[in-house]
C-alpha positions in Angstrom: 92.1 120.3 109.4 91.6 124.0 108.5 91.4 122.9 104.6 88.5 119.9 105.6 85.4 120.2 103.4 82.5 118.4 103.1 84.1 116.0 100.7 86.9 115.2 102.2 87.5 111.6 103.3 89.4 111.4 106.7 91.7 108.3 107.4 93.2 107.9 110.8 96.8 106.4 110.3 96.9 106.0 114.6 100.1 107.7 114.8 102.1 106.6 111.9 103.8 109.0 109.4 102.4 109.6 105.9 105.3 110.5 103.1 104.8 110.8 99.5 105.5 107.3 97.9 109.4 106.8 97.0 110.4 107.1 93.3 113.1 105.1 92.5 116.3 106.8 91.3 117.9 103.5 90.2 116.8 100.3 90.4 116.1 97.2 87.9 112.7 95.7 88.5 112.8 92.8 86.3 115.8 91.8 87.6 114.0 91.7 91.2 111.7 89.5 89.9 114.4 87.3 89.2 115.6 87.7 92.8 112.3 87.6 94.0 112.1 83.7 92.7 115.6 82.6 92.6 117.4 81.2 95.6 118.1 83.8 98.1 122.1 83.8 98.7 122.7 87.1 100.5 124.4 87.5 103.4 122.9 88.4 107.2 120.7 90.5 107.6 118.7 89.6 104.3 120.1 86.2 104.0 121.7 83.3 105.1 125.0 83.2 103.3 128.1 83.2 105.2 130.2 80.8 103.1 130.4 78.5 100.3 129.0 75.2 102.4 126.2 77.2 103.3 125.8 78.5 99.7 125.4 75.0 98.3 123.3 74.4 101.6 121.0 77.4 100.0 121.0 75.8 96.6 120.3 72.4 97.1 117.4 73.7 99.4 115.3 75.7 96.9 116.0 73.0 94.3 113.7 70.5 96.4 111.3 73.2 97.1 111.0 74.2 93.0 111.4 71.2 91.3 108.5 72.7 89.2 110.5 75.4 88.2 113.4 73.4 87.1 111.5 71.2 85.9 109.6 73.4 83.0 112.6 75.9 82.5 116.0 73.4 82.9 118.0 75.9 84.8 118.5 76.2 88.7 118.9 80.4 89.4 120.2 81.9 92.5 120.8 86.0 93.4 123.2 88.0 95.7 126.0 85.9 96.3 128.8 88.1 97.4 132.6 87.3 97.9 133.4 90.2 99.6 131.2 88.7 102.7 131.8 85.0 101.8 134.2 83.5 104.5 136.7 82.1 102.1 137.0 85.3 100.1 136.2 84.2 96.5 133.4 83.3 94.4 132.2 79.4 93.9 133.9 77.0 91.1 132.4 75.1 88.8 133.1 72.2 90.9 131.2 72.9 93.6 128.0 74.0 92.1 128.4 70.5 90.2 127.5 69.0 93.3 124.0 70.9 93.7 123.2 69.6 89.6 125.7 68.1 87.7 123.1 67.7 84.9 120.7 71.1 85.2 122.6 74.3 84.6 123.3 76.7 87.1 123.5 80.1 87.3 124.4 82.3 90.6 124.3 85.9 90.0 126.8 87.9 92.3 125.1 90.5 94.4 126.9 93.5 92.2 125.1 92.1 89.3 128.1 92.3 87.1 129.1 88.6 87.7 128.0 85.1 87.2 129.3 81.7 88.4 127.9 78.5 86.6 128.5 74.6 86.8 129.9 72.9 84.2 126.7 71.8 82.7 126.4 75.6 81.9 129.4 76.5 81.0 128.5 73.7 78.3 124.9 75.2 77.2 127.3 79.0 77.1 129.3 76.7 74.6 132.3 78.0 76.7 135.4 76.2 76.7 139.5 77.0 76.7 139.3 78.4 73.7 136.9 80.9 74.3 138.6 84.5 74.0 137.6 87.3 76.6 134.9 89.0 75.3 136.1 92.8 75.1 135.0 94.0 78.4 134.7 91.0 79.8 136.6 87.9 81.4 136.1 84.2 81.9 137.8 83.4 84.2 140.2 79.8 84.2 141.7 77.9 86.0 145.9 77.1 86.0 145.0 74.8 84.1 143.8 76.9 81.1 139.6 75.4 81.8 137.2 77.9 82.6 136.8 77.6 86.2 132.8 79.2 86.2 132.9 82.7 87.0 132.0 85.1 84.4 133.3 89.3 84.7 130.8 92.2 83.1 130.4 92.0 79.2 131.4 87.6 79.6 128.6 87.7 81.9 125.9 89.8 80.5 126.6 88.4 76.8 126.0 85.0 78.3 123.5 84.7 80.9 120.7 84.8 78.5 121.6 81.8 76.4 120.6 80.0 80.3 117.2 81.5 80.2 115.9 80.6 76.3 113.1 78.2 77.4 111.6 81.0 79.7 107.9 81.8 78.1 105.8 84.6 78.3 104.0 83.2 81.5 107.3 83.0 83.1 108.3 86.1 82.4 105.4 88.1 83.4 106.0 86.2 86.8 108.7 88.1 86.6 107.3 91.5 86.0 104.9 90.6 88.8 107.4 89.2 91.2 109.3 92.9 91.0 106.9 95.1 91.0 105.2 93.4 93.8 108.4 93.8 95.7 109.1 97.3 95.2 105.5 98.4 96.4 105.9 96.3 99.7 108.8 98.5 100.7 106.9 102.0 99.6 108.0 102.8 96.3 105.2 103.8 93.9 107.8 104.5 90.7 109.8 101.7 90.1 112.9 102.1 87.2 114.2 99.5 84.8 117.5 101.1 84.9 119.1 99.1 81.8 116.1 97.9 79.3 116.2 96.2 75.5 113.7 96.2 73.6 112.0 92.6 74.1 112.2 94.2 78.4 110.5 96.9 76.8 107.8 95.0 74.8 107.4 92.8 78.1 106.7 95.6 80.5 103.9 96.8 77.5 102.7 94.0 77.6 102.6 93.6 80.9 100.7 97.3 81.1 98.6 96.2 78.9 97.0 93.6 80.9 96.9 95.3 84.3 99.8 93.9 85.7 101.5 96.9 86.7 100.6 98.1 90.0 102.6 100.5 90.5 104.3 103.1 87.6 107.4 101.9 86.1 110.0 103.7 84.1 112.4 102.1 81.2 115.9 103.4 80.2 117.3 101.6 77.1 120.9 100.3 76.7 121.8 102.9 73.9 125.1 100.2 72.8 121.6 97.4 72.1 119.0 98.8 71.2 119.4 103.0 70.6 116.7 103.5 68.1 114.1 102.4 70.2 114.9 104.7 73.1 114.2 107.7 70.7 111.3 106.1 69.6 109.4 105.5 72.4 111.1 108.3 74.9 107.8 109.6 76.6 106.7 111.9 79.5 103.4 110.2 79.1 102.6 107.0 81.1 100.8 104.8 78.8 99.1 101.4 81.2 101.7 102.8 84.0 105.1 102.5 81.8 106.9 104.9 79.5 110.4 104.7 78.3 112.5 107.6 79.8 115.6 107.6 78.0 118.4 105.9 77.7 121.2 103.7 79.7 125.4 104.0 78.9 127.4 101.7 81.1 130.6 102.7 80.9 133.1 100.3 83.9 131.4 97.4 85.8 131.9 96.9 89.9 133.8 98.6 92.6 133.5 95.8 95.1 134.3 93.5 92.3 137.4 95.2 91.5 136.0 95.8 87.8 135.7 99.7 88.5 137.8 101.6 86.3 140.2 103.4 88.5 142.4 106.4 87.7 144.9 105.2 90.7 145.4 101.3 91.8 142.8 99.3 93.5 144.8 99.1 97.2 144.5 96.0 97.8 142.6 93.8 95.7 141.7 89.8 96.7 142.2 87.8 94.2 144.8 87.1 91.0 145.5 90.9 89.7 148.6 92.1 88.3 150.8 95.1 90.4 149.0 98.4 89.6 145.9 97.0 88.7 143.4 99.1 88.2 139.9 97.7 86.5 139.0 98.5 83.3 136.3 100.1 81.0 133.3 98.3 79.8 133.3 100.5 76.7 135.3 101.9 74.3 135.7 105.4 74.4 134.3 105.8 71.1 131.4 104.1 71.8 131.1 106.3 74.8 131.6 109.4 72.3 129.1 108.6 70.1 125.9 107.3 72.4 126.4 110.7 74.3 126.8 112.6 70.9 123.6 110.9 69.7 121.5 111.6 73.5 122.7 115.6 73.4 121.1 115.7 69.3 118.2 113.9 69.9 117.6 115.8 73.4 117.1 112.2 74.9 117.7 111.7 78.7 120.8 110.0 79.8 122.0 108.1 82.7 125.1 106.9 82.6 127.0 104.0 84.8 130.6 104.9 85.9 132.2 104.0 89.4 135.9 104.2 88.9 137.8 107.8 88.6 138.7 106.9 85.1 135.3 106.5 84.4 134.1 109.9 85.7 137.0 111.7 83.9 136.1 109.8 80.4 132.6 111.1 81.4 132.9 114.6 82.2 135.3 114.8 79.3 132.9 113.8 76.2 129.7 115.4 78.3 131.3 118.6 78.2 132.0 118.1 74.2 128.4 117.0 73.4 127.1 120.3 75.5 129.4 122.5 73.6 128.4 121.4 70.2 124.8 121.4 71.3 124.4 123.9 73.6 122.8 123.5 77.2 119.1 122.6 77.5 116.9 121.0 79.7 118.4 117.1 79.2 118.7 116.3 83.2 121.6 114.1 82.5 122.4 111.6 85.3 125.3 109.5 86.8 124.7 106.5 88.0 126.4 105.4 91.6 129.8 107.9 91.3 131.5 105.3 93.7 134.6 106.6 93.3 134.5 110.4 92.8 137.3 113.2 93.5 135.9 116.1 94.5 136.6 118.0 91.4 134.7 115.7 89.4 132.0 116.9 91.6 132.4 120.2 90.6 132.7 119.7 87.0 129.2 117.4 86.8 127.5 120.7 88.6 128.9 122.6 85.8 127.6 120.4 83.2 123.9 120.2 84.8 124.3 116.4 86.0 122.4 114.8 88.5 124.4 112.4 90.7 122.4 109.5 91.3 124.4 107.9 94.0 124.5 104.7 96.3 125.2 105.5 99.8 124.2 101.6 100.6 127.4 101.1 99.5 128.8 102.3 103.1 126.9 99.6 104.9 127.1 96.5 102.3 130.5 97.1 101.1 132.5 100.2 103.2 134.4 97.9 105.4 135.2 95.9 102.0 136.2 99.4 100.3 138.1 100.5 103.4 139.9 97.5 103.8 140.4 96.3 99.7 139.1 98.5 97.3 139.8 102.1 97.6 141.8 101.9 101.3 140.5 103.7 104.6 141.6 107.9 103.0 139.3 107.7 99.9 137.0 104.8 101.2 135.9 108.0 103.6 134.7 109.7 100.1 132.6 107.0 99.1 129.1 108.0 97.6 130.4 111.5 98.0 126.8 113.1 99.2 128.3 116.2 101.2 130.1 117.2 98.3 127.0 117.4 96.6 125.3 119.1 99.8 128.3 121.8 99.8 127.9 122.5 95.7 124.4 123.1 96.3 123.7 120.0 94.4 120.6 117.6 94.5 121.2 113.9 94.3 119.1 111.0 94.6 119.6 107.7 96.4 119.3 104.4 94.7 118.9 100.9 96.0 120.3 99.3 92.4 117.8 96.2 93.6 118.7 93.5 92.7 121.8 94.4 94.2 120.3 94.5 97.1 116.9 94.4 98.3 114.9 97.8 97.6 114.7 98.4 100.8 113.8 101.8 101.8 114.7 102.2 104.9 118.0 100.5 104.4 118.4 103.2 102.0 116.9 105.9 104.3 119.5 104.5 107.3 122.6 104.7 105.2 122.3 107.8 103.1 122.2 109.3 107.4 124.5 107.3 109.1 126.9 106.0 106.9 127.6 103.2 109.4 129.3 99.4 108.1 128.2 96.2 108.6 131.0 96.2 111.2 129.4 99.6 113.4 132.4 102.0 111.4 131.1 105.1 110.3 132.6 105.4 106.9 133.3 109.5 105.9 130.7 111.1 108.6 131.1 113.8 106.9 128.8 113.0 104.3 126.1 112.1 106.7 123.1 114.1 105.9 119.8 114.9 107.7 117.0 112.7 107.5 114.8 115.5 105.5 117.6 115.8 102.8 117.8 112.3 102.7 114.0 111.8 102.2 114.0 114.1 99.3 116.7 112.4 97.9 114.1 109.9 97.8 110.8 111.3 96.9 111.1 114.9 95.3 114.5 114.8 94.0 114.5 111.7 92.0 110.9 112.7 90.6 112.7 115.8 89.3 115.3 113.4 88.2 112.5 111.7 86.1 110.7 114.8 84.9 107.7 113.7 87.1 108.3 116.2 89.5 105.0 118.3 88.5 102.9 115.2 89.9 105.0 113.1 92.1 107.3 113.4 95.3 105.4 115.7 97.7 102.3 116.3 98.9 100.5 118.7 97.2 97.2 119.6 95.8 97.0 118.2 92.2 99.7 115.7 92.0 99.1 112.5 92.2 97.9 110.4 95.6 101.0 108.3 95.8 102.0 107.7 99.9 103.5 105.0 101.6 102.7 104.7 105.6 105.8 104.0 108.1 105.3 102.4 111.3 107.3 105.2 112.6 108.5 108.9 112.2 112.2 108.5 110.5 112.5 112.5 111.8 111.5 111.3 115.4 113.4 108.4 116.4 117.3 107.6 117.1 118.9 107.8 113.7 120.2 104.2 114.6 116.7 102.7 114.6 115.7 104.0 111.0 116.5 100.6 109.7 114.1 98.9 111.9 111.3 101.4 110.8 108.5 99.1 108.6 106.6 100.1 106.0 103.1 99.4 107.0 100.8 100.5 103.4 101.3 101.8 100.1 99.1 103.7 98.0 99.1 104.4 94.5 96.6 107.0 93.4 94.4 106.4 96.2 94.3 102.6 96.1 96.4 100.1 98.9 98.2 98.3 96.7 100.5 96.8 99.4 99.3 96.3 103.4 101.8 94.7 106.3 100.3 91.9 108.0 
């Protein structure tokens, strides 16, 4: 009140709590417009899903309620599926999503993002059959009987999901852009990232600017294995119609819950067909990771980079420190993306090289018991998003939602990165809990660092920009246990309500 003038406009909030509006470290916001519209198959609490009847139940549901929809674009989508939280412990045949449409495709994307299961009238439009190879970096998976049995692994999945989508116009695909955006702002976040762009996502978020359909500022990072000369080309600090292109996007394993993590030890105990020692696999070969990160450090592009698995870290830290010593160090803010698995001396040696851990501590309630129990087992599923590490080293991080994945919630993301606690009530590696302040700037200030926005976004302060999101409570004042139960009740972006709880 001491810095009141005669100016000043004075809003009563009536006892909620005022924080700078989130940035998000990682997230893919066209991809949340496709969970936004698609059948919702997650599991409790943000779905339904329990097991494969009531998947199909799910389905078959939203089919009758958007016949419109599969009507004009002849496919039948749903999002979030998860195995690891399915009752039967595995992810739909073909078979069964043949009785939903037998006709229509289908395509269910699993919650990780780096699956797909289809019906056979997809598999068809893929033009996938028994002699279809593996994709390098990919698998379809078959049957015994040597047919593709519907579920598509990482490069088999990404390479194919598109051919689904081909009738999908520009109307439907600024629903799309609208859908996400929409849903980011109604859970506080002002900066929303598309965390693995090409360049038609690219021209459809500028186009999308261009109208005044953004509401809220969004942030591209181009896959630098699709479309690299783009990402040079349009890499801007400037917001131009409230998008810019950041950077760019290296993916180099696929998904630790989904056993596709590339592992420098054995997965413990993996569900599902896997041979002894198995251990995932990269995404990429190590030349193409060589030569993207050889390309970022001379073009002084920004870089983030996906790797979950050990394996991946090492391959990372290996060809980072190469690139830095034929380049020397600068100002590049290099940043991994989710560090599932990490050893703590890969923590170390991404502090030496300047690299900002980007990391998913949702992870502990979504998929700890999963990791405790399958994945990693219950000595390094305590190490999980490793965010005391960070903490001892001195280290920021930032905490990402990876929406679709899951739903950006922020207080979801808020509640694990202090608690750590499972879907089961286990507290997975308490000591990597950290305090609700450190976890809020892992959330506001640190990730608009992470961006290079950090001069006019993530705190309060006198000449950056008037981007706040109202909670119904105090996260600092109430039982850590009850963060996740905290609403967001209004967000601003520069000093307009663009979302209000009713």
């Amino acid at each position: 009140m001491k810095l009141k003038g005669p100016d000043t406009q004075m809003i009563d909030l009536a006892g909620k709590t005022l924080l700078p509006g989130f940035v998000d470290a990682h997230g893919h916001v066209i991809g949340g417009g496709v969970q936004a519209i698609g059948a919702n198959l997650l599991a409790p609490p943000d779905g339904i899903v329990t097991d494969i009847p009531s998947l199909i139940s799910q389905m078959k549901q939203w089919v009758r309620d958007n016949k419109t929809i599969v009507d004009r674009y002849g496919v039948i989508v749903g999002f979030g599926y998860d195995n690891a939280s399915l009752a039967e412990g595995r992810h739909p045949t073909r078979e069964e999503l043949d009785t939903v449409s037998s006709t229509v495709p289908i395509y269910l994307i699993h919650q990780s993002g780096h699956f797909g299961a289809t019906n056979s009238a997809g598999l068809a439009k893929m033009g996938i059959t028994r002699d279809t190879p593996d994709p390098t970096g990919g698998v379809i998976r078959k049957r015994a009987d040597g047919e593709p049995n519907g579920v598509l692994e990482e490069v088999a999945h990404f390479s194919n999901i598109g051919k689904l989508f081909n009738a999908l116009d520009a109307e439907g695909a600024m629903a799309l852009v609208k859908a996400g955006t929409e849903l980011w702002a109604r859970f506080g976040y002002t900066t929303a990232q598309e965390g693995r762009a090409t360049g038609s996502v690219v021209t459809l978020l500028e186009g999308a600017g261009a109208k005044g359909m953004l509401p809220i500022d969004v942030v591209a990072y181009i896959d630098v294995l699709v479309d690299r000369d783009m990402a040079a080309a349009k890499d801007s600090f400037d917001y131009t119609n409230r998008f810019r292109v950041g950077g760019g996007k290296l993916t180099i394993d696929g998904s630790p819950q989904g056993f596709t993590g590339w592992r420098d030890k054995p997965y413990y105990d993996p569900v599902g067909d896997y041979p002894a020692g198995y251990a995932g696999y990269p995404a990429v070969t190590p030349d193409q990771v060589v030569g993207a990160v050889d390309w970022a450090y001379a073009n002084n592009v920004q870089l983030l980079t996906h790797s979950n698995g050990e394996a991946a870290a090492d391959l990372l830290i290996a060809v980072l420190g190469e690139a830095e010593s034929r380049y020397g160090k600068a100002d590049r803010r290099p940043v991994l993306i989710h560090g599932q698995f990490l050893r703590r001396d890969q923590v170390a040696s991404f502090d030496k090289l300047g690299v900002i851990p980007s990391l998913f501590p949702m992870h502990t309630f979504y998929w700890g018991d999963w990791h405790r129990d399958h994945t990693v087992g219950p000595v390094d599923g305590e190490n999980i998003s490793p965010t005391g590490w960070a903490l001892e080293r001195k280290m920021i991080f930032t905490s990402h939602h990876d929406a679709p994945v899951a739903f950006p919630d922020s207080m979801r993301v808020l509640d694990a990165t202090v608690t750590r606690r499972t879907r089961s009530g286990d507290i997975l590696g308490p000591k990597h809990r950290v305090d609700v302040i450190t976890a809020l700037k892992a959330m506001t200030i640190w990730p608009a660092y992470q961006h290079f926005e950090e001069d006019r976004k993530g705190s309060l302060e006198i000449g950056k920009l008037a981007d706040f999101v109202v909670l119904s409570d105090d996260p600092t004042a109430v039982d850590s246990e009850n963060i996740d139960q905290i609403k967001v009740v209004e967000t601003i972006k520069e000093g307009r309500t663009i979302y209000r709880r009713k």
